[in-house]
PAFI-314427 format. One line per 2 residues: their letters; for each residue z, x, y of C-alpha. Coordinates in Angstrom, 3 decimals, m for minus. Each point is the difference from the previous one (the first is absolute). Last residue first. Example, Ala and Ser with C-alpha at 12.3 -4.5 7.8 and 13.67 -1.06 7.14 Angstrom:
2
sa> 7.140/13.670/m1.060 | 0.660/m1.370/m3.440
//
This chain:
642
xx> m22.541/10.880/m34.130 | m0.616/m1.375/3.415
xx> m1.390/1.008/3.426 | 0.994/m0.922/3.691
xx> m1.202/0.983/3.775 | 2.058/m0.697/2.990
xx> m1.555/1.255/3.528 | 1.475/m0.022/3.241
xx> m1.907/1.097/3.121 | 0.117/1.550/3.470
xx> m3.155/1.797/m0.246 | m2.469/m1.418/m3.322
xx> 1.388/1.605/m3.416 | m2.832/1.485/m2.007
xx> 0.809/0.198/m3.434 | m0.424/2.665/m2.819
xx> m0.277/0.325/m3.523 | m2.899/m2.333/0.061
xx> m0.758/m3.773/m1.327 | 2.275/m2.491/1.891
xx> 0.041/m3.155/m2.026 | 0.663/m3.571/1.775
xx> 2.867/m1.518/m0.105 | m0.207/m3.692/m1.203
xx> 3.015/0.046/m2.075 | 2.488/1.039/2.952
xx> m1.647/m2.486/2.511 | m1.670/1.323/2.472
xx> 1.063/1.567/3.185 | m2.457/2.118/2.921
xx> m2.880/m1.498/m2.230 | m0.069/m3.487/1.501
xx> 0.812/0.981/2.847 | m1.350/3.057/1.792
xx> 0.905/3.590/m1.287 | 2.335/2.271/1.605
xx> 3.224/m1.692/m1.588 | m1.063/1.050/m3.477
xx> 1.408/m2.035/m3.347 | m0.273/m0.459/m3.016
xx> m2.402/2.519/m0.866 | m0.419/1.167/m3.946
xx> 0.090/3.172/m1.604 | m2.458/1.078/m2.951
xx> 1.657/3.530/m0.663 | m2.303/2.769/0.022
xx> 0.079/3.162/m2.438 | 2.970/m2.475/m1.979
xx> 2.743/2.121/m2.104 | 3.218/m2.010/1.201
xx> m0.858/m1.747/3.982 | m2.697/2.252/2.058
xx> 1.788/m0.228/3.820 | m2.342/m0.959/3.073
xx> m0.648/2.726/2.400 | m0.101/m0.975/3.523
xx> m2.553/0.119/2.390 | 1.379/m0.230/3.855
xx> m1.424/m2.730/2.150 | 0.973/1.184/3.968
xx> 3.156/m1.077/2.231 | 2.304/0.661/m2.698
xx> 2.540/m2.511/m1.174 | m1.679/m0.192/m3.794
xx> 2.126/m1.029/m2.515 | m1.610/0.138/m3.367
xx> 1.962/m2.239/m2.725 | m0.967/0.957/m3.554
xx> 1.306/m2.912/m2.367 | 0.342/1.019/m3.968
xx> 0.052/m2.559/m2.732 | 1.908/0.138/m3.435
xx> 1.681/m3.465/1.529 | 4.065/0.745/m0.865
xx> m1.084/3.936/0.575 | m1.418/m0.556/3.365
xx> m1.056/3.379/0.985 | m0.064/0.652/4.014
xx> m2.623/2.743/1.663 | 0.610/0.314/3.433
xx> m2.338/1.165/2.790 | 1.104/1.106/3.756
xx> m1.429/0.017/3.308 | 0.795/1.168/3.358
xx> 0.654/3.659/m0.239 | 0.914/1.876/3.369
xx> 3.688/0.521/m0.372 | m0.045/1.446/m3.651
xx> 0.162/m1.824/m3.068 | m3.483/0.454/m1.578
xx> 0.296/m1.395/m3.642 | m1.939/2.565/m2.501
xx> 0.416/m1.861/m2.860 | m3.872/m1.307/m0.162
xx> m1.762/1.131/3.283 | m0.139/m2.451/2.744
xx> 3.951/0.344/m0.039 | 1.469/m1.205/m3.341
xx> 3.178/m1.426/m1.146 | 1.370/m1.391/m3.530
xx> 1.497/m2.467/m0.854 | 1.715/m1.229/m3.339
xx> 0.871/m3.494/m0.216 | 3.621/m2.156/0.471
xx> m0.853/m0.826/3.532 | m3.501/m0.648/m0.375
xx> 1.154/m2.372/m3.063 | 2.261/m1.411/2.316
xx> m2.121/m0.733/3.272 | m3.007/m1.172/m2.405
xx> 2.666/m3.015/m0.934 | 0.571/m0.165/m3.824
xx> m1.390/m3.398/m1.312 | 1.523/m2.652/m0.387
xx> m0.246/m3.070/m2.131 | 2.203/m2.870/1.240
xx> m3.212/m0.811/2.425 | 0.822/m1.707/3.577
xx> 0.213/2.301/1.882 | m2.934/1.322/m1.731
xx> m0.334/4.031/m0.273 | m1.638/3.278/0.334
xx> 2.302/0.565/2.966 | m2.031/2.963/1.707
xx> m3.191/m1.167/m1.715 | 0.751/m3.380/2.519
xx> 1.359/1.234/2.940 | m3.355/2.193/0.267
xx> m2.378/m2.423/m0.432 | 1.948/m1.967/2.257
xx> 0.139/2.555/2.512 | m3.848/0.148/m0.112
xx> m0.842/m3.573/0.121 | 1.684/m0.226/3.329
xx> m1.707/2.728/0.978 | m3.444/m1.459/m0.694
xx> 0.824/m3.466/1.472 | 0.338/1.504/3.420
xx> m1.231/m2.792/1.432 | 1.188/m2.516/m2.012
xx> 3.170/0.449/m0.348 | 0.005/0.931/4.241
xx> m0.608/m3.495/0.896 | 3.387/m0.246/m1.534
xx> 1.470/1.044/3.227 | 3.459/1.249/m1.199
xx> 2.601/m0.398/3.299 | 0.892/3.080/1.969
xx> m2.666/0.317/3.088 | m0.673/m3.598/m0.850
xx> 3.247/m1.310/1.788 | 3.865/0.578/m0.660
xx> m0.054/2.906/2.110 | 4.029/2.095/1.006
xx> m0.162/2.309/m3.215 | m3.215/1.283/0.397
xx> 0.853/3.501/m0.301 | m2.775/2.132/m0.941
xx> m3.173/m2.081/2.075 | m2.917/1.821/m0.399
xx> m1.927/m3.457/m0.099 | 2.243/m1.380/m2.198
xx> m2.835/0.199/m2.707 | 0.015/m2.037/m3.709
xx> m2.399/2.065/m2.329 | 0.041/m2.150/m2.585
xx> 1.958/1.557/m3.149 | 2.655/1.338/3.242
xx> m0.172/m3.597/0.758 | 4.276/0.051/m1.281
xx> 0.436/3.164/m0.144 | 0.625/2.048/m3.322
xx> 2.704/1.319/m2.176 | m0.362/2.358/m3.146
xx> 2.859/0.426/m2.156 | 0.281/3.448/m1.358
xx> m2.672/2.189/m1.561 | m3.529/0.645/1.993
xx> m3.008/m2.054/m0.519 | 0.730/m3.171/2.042
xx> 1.157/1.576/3.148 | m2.735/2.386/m0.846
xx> m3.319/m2.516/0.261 | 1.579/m1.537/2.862
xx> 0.246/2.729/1.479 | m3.768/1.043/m0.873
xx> m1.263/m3.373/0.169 | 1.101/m0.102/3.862
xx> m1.891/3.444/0.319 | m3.138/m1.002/m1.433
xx> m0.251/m3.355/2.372 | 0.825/2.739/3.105
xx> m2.738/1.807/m1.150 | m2.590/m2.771/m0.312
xx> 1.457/m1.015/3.331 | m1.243/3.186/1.979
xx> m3.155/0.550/m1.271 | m0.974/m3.752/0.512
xx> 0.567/0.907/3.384 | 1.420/m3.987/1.777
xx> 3.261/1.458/0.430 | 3.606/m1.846/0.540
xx> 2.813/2.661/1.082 | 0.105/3.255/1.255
xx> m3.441/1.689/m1.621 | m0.314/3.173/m1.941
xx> 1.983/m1.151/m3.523 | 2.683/m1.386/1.928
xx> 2.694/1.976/m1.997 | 3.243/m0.960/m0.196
xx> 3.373/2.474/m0.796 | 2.051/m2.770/2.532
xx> 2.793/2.041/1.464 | m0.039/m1.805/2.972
xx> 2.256/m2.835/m1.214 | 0.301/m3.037/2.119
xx> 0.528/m0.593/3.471 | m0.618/2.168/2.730
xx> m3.756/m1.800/0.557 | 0.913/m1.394/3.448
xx> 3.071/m2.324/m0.918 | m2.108/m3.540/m0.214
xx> m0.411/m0.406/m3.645 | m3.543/m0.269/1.198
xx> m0.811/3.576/0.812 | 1.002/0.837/m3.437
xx> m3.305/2.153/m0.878 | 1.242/3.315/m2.733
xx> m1.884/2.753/0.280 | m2.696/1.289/m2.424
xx> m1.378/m3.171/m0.975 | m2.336/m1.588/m2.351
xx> 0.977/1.263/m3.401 | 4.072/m1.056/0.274
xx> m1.720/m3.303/1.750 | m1.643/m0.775/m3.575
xx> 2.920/0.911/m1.737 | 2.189/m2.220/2.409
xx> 2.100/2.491/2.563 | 3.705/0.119/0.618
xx> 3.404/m1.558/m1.398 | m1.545/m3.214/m2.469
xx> m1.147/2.714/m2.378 | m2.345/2.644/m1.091
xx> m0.259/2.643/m2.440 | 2.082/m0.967/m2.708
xx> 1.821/1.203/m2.531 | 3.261/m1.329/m1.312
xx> 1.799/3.075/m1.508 | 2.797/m0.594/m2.817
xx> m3.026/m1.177/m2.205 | m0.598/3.236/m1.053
xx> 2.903/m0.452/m2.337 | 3.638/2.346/0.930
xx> 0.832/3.276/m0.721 | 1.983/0.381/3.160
xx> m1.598/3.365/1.096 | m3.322/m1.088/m0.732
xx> 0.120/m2.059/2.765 | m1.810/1.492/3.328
xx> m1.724/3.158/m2.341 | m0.229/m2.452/m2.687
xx> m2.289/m2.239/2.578 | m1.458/m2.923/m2.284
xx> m3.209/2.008/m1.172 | m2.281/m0.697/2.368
xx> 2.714/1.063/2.791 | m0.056/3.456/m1.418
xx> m3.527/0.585/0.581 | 0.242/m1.391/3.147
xx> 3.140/2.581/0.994 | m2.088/2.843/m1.266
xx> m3.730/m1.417/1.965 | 1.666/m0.450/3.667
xx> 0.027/3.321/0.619 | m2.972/0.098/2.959
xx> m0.853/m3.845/0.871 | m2.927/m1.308/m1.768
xx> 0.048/m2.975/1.659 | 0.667/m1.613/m3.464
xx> 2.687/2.379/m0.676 | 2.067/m0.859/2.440
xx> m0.313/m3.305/m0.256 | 1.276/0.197/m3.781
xx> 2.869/1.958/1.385 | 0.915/m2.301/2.258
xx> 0.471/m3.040/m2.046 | 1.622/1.932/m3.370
xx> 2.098/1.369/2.773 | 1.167/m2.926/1.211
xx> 1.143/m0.592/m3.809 | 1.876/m4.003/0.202
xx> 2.535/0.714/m2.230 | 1.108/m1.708/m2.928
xx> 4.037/0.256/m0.959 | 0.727/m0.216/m3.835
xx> 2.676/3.083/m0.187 | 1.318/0.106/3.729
xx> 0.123/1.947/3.161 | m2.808/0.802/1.840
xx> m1.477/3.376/m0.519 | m3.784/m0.109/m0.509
xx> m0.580/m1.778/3.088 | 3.259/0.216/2.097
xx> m1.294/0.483/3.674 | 2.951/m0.076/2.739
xx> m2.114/0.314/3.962 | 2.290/m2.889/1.710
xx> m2.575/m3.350/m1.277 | 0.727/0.158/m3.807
xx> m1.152/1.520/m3.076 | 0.254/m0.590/m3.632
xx> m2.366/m3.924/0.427 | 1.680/m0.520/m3.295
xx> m1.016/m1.803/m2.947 | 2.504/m2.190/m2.604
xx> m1.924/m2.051/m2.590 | 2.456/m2.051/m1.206
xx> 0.855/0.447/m3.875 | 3.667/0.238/0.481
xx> 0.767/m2.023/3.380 | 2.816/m2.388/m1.454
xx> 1.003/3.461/m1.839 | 1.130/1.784/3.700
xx> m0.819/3.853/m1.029 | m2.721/0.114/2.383
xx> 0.950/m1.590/2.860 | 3.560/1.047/m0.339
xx> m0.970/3.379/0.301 | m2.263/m0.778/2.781
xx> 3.270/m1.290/1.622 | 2.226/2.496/m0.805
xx> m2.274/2.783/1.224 | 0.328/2.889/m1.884
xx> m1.133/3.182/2.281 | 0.942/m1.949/3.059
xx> m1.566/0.962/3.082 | 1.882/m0.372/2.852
xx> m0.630/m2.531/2.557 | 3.868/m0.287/0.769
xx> 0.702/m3.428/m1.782 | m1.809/2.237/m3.155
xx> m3.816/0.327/m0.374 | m1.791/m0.439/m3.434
xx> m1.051/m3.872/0.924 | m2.038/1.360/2.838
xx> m2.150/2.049/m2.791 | m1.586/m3.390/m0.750
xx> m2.416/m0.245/3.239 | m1.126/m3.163/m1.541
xx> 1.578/m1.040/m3.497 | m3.088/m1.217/m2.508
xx> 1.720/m2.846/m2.122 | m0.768/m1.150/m3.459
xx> m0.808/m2.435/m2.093 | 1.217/m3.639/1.751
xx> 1.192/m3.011/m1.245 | 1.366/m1.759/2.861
xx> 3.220/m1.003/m1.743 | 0.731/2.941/m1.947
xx> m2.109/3.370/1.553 | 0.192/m1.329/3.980
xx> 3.797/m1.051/m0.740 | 0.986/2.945/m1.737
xx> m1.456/2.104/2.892 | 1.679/m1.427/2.624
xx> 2.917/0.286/m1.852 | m0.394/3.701/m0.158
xx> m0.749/0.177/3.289 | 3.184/m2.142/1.389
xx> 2.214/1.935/m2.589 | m1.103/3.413/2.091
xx> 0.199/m1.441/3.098 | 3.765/m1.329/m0.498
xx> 0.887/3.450/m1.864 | m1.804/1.890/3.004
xx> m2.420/2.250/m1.948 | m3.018/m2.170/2.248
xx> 1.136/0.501/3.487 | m3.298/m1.385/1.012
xx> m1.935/2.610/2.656 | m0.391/m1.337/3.247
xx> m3.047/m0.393/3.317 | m2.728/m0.096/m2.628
xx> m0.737/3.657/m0.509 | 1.503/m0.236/m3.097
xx> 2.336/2.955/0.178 | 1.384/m1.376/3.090
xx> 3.920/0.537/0.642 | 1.188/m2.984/1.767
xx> 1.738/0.821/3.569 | 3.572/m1.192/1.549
xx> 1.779/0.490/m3.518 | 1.783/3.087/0.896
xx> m2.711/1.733/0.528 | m1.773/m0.843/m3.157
xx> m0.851/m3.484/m1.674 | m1.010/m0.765/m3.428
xx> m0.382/m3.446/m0.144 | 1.731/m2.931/m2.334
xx> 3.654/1.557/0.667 | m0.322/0.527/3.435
xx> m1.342/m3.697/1.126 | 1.380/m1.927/m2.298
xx> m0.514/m3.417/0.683 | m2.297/m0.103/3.578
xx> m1.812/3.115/m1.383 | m0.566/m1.719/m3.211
xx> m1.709/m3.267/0.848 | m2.994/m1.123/2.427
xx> 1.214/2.625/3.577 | m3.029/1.184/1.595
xx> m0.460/3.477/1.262 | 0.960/2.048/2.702
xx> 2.104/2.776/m1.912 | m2.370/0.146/m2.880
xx> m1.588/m1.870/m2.378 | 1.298/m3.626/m0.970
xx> m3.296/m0.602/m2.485 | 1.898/1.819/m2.348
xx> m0.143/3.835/m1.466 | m0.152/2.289/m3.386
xx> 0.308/m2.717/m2.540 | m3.393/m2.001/0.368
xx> m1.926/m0.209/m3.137 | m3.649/m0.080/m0.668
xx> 0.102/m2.377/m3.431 | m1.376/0.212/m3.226
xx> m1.426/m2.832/m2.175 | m2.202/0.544/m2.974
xx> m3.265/m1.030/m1.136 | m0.652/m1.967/m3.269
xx> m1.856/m3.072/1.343 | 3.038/m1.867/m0.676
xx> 2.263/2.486/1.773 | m1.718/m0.715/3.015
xx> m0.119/m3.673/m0.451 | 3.945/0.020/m0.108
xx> 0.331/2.592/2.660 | m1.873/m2.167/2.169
xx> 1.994/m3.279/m0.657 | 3.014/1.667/0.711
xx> m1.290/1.199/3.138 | m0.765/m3.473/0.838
xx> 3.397/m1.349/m1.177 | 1.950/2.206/2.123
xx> m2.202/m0.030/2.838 | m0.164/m4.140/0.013
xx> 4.031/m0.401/0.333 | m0.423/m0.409/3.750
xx> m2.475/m3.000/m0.385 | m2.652/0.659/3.040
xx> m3.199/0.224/m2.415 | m1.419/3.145/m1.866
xx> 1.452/3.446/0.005 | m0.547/3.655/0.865
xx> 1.736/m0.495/3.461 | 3.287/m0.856/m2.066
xx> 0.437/3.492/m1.107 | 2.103/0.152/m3.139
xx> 3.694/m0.410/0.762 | 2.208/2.509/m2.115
xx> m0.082/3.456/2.007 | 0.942/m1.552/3.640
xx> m2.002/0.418/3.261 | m2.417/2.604/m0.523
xx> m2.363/2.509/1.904 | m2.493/1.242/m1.792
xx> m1.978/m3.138/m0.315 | m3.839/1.445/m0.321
xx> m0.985/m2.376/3.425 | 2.571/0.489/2.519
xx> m1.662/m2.032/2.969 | m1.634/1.153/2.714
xx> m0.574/m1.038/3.718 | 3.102/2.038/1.018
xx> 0.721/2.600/m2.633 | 1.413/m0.622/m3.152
xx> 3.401/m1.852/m1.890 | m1.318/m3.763/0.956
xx> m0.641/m0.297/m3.486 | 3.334/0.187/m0.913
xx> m0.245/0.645/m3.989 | 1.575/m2.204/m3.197
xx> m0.378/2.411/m2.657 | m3.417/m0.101/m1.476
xx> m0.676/3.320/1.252 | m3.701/1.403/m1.407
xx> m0.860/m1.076/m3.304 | m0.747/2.330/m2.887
xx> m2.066/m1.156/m2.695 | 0.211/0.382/m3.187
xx> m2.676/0.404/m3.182 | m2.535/0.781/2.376
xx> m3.911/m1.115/m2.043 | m2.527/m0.997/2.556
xx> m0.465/m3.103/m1.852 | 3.580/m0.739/0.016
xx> 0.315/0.437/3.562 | m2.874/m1.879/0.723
xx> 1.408/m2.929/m2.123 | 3.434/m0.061/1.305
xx> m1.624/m0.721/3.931 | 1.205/m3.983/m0.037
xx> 3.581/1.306/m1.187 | m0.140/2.161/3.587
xx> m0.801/m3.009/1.744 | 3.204/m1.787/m1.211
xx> 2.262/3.149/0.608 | m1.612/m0.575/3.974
xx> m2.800/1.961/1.860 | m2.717/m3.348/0.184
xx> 1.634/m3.308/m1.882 | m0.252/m2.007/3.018
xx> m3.636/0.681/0.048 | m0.790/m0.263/m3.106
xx> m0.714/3.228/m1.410 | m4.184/1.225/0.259
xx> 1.086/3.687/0.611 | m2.963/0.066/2.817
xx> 2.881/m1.834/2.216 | 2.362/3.283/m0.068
xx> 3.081/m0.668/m0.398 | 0.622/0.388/m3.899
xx> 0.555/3.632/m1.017 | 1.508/0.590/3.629
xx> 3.014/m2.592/m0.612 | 1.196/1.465/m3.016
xx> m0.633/3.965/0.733 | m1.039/1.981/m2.957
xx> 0.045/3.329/m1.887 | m1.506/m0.180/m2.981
xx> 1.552/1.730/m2.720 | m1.238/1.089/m3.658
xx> 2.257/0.037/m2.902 | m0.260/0.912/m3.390
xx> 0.935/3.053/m0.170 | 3.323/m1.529/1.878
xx> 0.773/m2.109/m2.940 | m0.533/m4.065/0.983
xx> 3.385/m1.908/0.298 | m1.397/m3.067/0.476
xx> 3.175/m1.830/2.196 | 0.262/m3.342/m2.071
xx> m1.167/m3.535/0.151 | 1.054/m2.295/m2.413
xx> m0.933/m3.438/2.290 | 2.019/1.602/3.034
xx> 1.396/m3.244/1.014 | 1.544/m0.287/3.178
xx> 3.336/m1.378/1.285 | 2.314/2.665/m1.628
xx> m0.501/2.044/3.318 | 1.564/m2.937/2.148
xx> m0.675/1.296/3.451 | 2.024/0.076/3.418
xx> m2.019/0.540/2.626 | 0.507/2.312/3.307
xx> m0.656/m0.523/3.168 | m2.344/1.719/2.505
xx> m1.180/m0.877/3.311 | m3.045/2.057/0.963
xx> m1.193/m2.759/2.927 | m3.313/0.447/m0.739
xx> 0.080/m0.665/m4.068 | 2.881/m1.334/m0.766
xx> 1.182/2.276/m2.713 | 2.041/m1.405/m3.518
xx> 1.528/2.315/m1.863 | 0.414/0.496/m4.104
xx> 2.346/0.863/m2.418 | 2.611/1.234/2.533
xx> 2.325/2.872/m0.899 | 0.012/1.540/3.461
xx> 0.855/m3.717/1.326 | m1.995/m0.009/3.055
xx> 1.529/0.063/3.802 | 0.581/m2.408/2.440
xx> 1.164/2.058/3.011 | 1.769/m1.161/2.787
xx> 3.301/1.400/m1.544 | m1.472/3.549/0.338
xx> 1.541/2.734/m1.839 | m1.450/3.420/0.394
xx> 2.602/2.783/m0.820 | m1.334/3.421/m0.131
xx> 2.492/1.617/1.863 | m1.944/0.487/3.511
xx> m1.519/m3.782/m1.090 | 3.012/m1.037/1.094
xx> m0.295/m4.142/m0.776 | 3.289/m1.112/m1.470
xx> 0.532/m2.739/m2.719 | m1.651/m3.572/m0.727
xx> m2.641/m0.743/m3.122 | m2.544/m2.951/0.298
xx> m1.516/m0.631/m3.253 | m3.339/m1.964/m0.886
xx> m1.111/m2.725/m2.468 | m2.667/m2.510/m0.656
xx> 0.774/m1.812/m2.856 | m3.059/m0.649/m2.805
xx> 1.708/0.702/m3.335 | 3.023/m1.944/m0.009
xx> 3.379/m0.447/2.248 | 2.478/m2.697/m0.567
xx> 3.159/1.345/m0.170 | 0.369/3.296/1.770
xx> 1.296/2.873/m1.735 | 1.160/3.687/1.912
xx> 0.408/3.630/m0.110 | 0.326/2.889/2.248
xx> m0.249/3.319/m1.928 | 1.323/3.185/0.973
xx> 3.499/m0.309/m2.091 | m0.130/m4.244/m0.650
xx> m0.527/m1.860/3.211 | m0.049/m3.846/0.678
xx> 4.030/m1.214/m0.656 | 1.472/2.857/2.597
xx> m3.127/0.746/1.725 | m0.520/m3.743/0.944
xx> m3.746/m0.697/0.018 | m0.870/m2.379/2.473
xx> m2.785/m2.503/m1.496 | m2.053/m1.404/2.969
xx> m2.456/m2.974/m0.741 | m3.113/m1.618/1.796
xx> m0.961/3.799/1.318 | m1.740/0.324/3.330
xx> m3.362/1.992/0.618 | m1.761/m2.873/m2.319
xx> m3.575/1.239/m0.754 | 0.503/m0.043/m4.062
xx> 1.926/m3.166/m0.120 | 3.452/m1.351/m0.851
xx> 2.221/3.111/0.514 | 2.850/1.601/m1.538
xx> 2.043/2.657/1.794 | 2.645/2.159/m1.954
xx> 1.870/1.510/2.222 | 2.358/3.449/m0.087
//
C-alpha cells in the first residue's frame, strides 16, 4: 500500500511516495498513517499492490491511482478524467448558527431537483459562470420560496463520473458515484479543489435560511466501477470482494442495480462506511435528510438474499447521530424485488409507485383503477395500515426524474428515446400516459385545453391526498423532454428549466401555489401555526359518495368518486368530487346539520380556465344548488363553514 501526494491537479506523477509498512501502518483491516505537514488543500491518491485474478475476485492493479474511499472531496480534470483526492479541514468553515430545520413531515412538500439543470439554461438570467452550480441554485431561493416546497430534493451530489454514458453523452442525473463524502465538483465555481465543499456548504446555508430543507438522492446500491469491464477509481482496486457482491466464485458481480454491481452494503466495512457517510453529510455538511435510490439493495445478504432485518438499515435508523433525519426509501431495486408498504423499519418514508400509477390510471379512466385511487387519497391504509404508522409514511408523487414530465406524461403514449442512442429500448415502457388524442406537441385548442386540465388534476391530488406530496422540478411549468423517459445521458435544454416557460404558463404556476399554500396554511417564517389542511383532513370524518349521495360505485367500470370530509378543529366541511369519467356526471352535494340547501363554496375546479379554476380560499365563490355539474376528467373541491 502507497500513499501518493501530488503538487497539482493535472500531474499524472506524484511529488511524494509514502510506503505503508503493514507491520507499523495497519491496525486489524485498517491501514493507517500521519504525515507532517499536510493541510486542507493536498491532492492525494493510493496505489495498492497484490494479485490480479479477476476469476477469484481479486483486482489489484499497482498502476492504478485510486481515491481514498473516505475522501472529503475529489478533484477531476476535466478531459483527461484524472482524479485525486483532497484532503479537507471540516472545522475550517463557519456555519453562522445554522442548523438542519427539522420541519414535521405534514408539513413538508418536496421538489424534486437537479443542481446543475435548475440553473443552465441562459433564460434563468444566472451569471454565466454561476449557471447549474450550488451558487446558482442560492440565486433561484426566491422562486422556490414563492412557490412554497418546504425541501427540496437534489439529485446525486456525490462526486459522479460523467463520462459514465453512451458515446457522445455524458451522465447527466449522477447515478453513478465515485466516493460517498466528496460533493460533486462539476457543480462548483472556480478551479480551487476545496471549492465543492464550501459551495455546497454555502447552499445549504442559504437554503436553510429561507426555511427549506436539505435532502439528498443517495448512492448506496452501486459505483461508478460497474461491471466486469469497467473502470477502476477506488474500491475494486482495494477490496475488491469484500466492497462488491460478487457470485461465481467471485469472477462476476451480482447486478441488482442494473449498473454493472450491486454494493456489498451489510459487509461490516460497507456498512460503517455508509453510516459514516451519513454522519458526515448530516454533521458537517448540514444536511436533512437522505432519499436512498433503489433502497431494497441494502436488504440483500453477501449472497443477494433478502434480509428480513437488514443490519444496515437497522443501523440507519436506530443510529442517534441520524435521529431526526428524514430517512426515505426508493423500496425497490433493479432485479424485480418491490418493498413499498413492507420495507423494514419504524420511521422509513417510501417513495409510493403506486400512489404514481394509480392516479394515472384513473385519469385515463382505466377499468378498476377507482378502489386503489380512492385509497391512495387517503394515505394508502390498505398499503400501510398494517404498521400503524402517520400518513406521512407514503411520499406521493406522480412524476419524477425516472420517466415522463407532467406535461410529456399528457402528450405521449409511447415513450421517444431515439436520442439516447440505443433505438428506443431504453427506459420504462410501462408509462400509464395518455396523449390526450395527439402524440406529442398539438396546435387543436381542443386538445391542449385537456391536457392543461389533466396536469391540474395530478397536481391537484398529489397535493390533496394524505402523505407527503412530491413534485418535479418544471412540473408547475410545464417543462417537456420531448417524450424523452430516461434522459439520463443530456445535459442540454431537453433537461434543463427554461424559465421562458414561468411565464408562459403563468396560470399553472399560479395554480400549484394556490394549492401549496391552503395545503400548509402557514409562514415559514411565522411562529404562529396553523394546523396543515393535510392533518386536519387526516384527523376528520369522511364520508364517500358516488354521483348519488352514499351510494359510492366501486365496481370495475366506475370512474368517479365524491367525499364528504368534516373538519372538526375548523367546524367546516370540504366536498371533493373526483370525476375520471370521460363525460360530466351531476353529483349531489351533501345538506350539512338541519339546512334544506347548504350555501357551499368553490375553491377549486380543474375544468375551468384560470382565474376561476383556483382562488384563494376566502374568495370562493358560492355555489347555489344541491347539485354540481362536474366537467369530464375533472377535480372539484367545494367548502362550507359552521
Amino acid at each position: 500500500m502507497e500513499l501518493l501526494l501530488f503538487d497539482g491537479v493535472n500531474d499524472s506523477h506524484p511529488s511524494q511516495v509514502v510506503t505503508l509498512d503493514p507491520l507499523e501502518h495497519r491496525t486489524y483491516h485498517y491501514w493507517h498513517a500521519f504525515v507532517a505537514g499536510v493541510e486542507a488543500g493536498q491532492l492525494y491518491g493510493y496505489r495498492v499492490h497484490g494479485p490480479w485474478d479477476p476469476s477469484r475476485g481479486l483486482c489489484f492493479d499497482a498502476a492504478k491511482v485510486l481515491l481514498d474511499p473516505y475522501g472529503r472531496a475529489v478533484a477531476i480534470t476535466e478531459g483527461t478524467g484524472l482524479m485525486k483526492s483532497v484532503v479537507v479541514d471540516p472545522g475550517a468553515y463557519d456555519w453562522q448558527g445554522d442548523q438542519p430545520l427539522r420541519h414535521p413531515c405534514a408539513r413538508t412538500i418536496i421538489y424534486e431537483m437537479h443542481i446543475r439543470g435548475f440553473t443552465a439554461h441562459p433564460s434563468s438570467g444566472v451569471s454565466e459562470e454561476k449557471r447549474g452550480t450550488y451558487a446558482g441554485l442560492i440565486a433561484k431561493i426566491p422562486y422556490l420560496q414563492d412557490l412554497g416546497i418546504t425541501a427540496v430534493e437534489l439529485l446525486p451530489v456525490f462526486a459522479f463520473d460523467r463520462q459514465a454514458a453512451p458515446a457522445g453523452q455524458t451522465n447527466y442525473w449522477g447515478y453513478q458515484p465515485l466516493g460517498f463524502f466528496a460533493p460533486h465538483p462539476g457543480y462548483s465555481c472556480g478551479d480551487d479543489p476545496l471549492a465543492a465543499v464550501n459551495q455546497f456548504r454555502d447552499m445549504v446555508k442559504a437554503l436553510h435560511r429561507a426555511g427549506i430543507e436539505v435532502i439528498l438522492d443517495v448512492v448506496f446500491n452501486h459505483t461508478a466501477e460497474g461491471g466486469l469491464n469497467g473502470p477502476t477509481f477506488c474500491f475494486r482496486g482495494i477490496d475488491n470482494p469484500n466492497y462488491y457482491l460478487l457470485k461465481d466464485g467471485g469472477s462476476q458481480y451480482a447486478d441488482y442495480s442494473g449498473c454493472g454491481n450491486s454494493l456489498n452494503a451489510n459487509h461490516p466495512v460497507v456498512q460503517r462506511m455508509i453510516i459514516d457517510s451519513l454522519r458526515y453529510w448530516v454533521g458537517e455538511m448540514h444536511v436533512d435528510g437522505f432519499r436512498f435510490d433503489l433502497a431494497s439493495i441494502l436488504a440483500r445478504d453477501s449472497a443477494g438474499n433478502v434480509l428480513p432485518n437488514p443490519p444496515v438499515l437497522w443501523d440507519i435508523e436506530s443510529d442517534p447521530q441520524l435521529a431526526g433525519t428524514k430517512l426515505i426509501a426508493e423500496a425497490w431495486d433493479a432485479a424485480g424485488l418491490y418493498q413499498v408498504g413492507s420495507f423494514v423499519g419504524d420511521s422509513w418514508r417510501e417513495w409510493n409507485g403506486r400512489f404514481r400509477d394509480d392516479a394515472r390510471d384513473f385519469f385515463r379512466s382505466t377499468p378498476g383503477s377507482l378502489g386503489r385511487f380512492a385509497d391512495r387519497l387517503i394515505g394508502s391504509p390498505q398499503i400501510y395500515g398494517h404498521k400503524e404508522r402517520e400518513a406521512e409514511q407514503s411520499i406521493n408523487f406522480v412524476n419524477c426524474h425516472d420517466g415522463f414530465t407532467l406535461n410529456d406524461l399528457v402528450s405521449y403514449n409511447h415513450k421517444h428515446n431515439e436520442a439516447n442512442g440505443e433505438q428506443n429500448r431504453d427506459g420504462c415502457d410501462d408509462n400509464r400516459s395518455w396523449n390526450c388524442g395527439v402524440e406529442g406537441p398539438s396546435n387543436d385548442p381542443a386538445v391542449e385545453q385537456l391536457r392543461a386540465r389533466q396536469i391540474r388534476n395530478f397536481i391537484a391530488v398529489t397535493l390533496l391526498s394524505l402523505g407527503i406530496p412530491m413534485l418535479l422540478m418544471g412540473d408547475e411549468v410545464r417543462r417537456s423532454q420531448h417524450g424523452n423517459n430516461n434522459s439520463y445521458g443530456m445535459d442540454d435544454p431537453v433537461n434543463w428549466f427554461d424559465w421562458t416557460l414561468l411565464q408562459q404558463h403563468a396560470d399553472l404556476h399560479r395554480f400549484v401555489k394556490l394549492m401549496i399554500s391552503r395545503r400548509l396554511l402557514r409562514d415559514l417564517h411565522s411562529e404562529q401555526e396553523r394546523t396543515p389542511l393535510n392533518v386536519l383532513i387526516r384527523d376528520a370524518t369522511k364520508a364517500w359518495h358516488g354521483s348519488r349521495l352514499n351510494n359510492p360505485d366501486w365496481g370495475e367500470d366506475s370512474h368517479s368518486i365524491g367525499l364528504t370530509i368534516q373538519l372538526k378543529r375548523e367546524n367546516s366541511w370540504l366536498h371533493l368530487i373526483l370525476n375520471g369519467y370521460w363525460k360530466p356526471l351531476d353529483f349531489e352535494l351533501p345538506l350539512i346539520g338541519t339546512n334544506t340547501v347548504t350555501s357551499w363554496r368553490r375553491w377549486l375546479d380543474t375544468s375551468l380556465a384560470s382565474p376561476n379554476d383556483i382562488v384563494p380560499w376566502e374568495m370562493a365563490p358560492s355555489h347555489s344548488g344541491n347539485t354540481y355539474a362536474a366537467a369530464e376528467r375533472s377535480v372539484v373541491v367545494l367548502y362550507t363553514t359552521g
